[in-house]
C-alpha positions as CSV (number, residue, x, y, z in Angstrom):
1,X,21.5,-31.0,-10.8
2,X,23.1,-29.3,-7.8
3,X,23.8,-26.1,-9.9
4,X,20.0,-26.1,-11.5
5,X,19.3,-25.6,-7.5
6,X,21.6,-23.0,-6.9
7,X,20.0,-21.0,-10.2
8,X,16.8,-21.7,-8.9
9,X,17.2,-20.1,-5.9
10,X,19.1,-17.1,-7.0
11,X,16.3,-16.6,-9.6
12,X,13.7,-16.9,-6.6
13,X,16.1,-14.2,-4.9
14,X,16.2,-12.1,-7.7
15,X,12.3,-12.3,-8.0
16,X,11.7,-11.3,-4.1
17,X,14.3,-9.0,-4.3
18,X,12.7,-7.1,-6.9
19,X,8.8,-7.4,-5.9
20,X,9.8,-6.0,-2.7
21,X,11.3,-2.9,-4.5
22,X,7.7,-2.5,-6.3
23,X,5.9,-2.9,-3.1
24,X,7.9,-0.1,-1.8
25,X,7.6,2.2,-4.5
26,X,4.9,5.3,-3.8
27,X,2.3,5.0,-6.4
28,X,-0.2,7.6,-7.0
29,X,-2.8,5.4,-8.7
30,X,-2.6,3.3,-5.0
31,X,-2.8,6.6,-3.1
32,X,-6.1,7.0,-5.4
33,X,-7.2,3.9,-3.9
34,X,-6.8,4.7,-0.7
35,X,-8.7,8.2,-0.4
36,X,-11.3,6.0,-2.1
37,X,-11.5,3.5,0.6
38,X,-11.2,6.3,3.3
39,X,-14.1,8.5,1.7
40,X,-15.8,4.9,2.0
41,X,-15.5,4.7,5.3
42,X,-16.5,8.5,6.5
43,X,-19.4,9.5,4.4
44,X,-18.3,13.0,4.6
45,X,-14.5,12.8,3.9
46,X,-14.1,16.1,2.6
47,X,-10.9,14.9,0.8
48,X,-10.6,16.2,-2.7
49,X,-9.9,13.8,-5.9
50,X,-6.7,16.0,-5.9
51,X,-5.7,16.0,-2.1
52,X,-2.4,14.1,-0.9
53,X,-2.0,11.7,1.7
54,X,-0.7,13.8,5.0
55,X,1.4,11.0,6.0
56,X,2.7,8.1,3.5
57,X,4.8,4.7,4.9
58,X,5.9,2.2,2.1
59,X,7.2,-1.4,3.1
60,X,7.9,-4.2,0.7
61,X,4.8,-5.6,2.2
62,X,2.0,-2.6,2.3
63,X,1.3,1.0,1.6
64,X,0.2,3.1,4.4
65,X,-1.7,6.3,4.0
66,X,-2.9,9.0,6.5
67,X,-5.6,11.0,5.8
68,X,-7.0,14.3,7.7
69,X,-10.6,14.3,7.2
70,X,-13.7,16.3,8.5
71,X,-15.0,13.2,11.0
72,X,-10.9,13.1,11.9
73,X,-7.4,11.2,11.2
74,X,-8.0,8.0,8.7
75,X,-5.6,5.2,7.8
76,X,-5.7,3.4,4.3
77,X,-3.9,0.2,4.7
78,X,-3.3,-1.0,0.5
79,X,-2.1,-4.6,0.2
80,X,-1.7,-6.9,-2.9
81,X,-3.8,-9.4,-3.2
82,X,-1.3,-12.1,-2.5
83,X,2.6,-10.9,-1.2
84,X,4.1,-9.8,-4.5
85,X,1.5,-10.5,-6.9
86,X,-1.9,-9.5,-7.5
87,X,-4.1,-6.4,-7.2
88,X,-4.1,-3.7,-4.7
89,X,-6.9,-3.8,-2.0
90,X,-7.2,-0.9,0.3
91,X,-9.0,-1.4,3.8
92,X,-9.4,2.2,6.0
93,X,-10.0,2.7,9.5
94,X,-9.6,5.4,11.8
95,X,-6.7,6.3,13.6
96,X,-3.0,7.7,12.9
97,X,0.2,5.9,11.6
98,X,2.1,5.5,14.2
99,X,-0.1,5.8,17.3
C-alpha cells in the first residue's frame, strides 16, 4: 500500500511537472486569442490578423501579451480555464507588462 502512494504521487509530479511545461510554452493560436480580446477591448485596435505581440511573458500559470495599439499599450492576460486543464480564456486591459 505504502508504495501505491509513493507511485501516486510521483505520477501526480510527473503530471504538474509537465502541464506546467505546456503552460509555458508560446503558442501562436493563444497569441491569436489575445489580439482578439484586445481588439475587443479598443474598438479601433489597429492590430493586424498578422501582427505580433510587442512584449510576450510565459509562466506555468498564464500567458502575457503586450500589445501597441492606436488608443495605446494593451495587456492580454490568457489563462486556462482551470490550472492545467481546460480552455484558454483571454481577458485585456490597458496598461504595460511590467509597469
Amino acid at each position: 500500500m505504502k508504495q501505491l502512494i509513493w507511485y501516486l504521487l510521483f505520477a501526480v509530479m510527473v503530471f504538474v511537472s509537465y502541464q506546467g511545461y505546456v503552460n509555458s510554452v508560446d503558442d501562436p493560436a493563444t497569441e491569436a486569442m489575445a489580439r482578439d480580446a484586445v481588439c475587443a477591448v479598443d474598438k479601433e485596435c489597429g492590430v493586424g490578423p498578422t501582427d505580433l505581440a510587442v512584449v510576450r511573458v510565459t509562466d506555468i500559470m498564464s500567458r502575457k501579451y503586450q500589445w501597441n495599439s492606436k488608443g495605446g499599450s494593451h495587456v492580454a492576460t490568457c489563462k486556462r480555464e482551470y490550472m492545467f486543464l481546460g480552455h484558454w480564456k483571454c481577458e485585456a486591459q490597458p496598461g504595460q507588462i511590467g509597469r
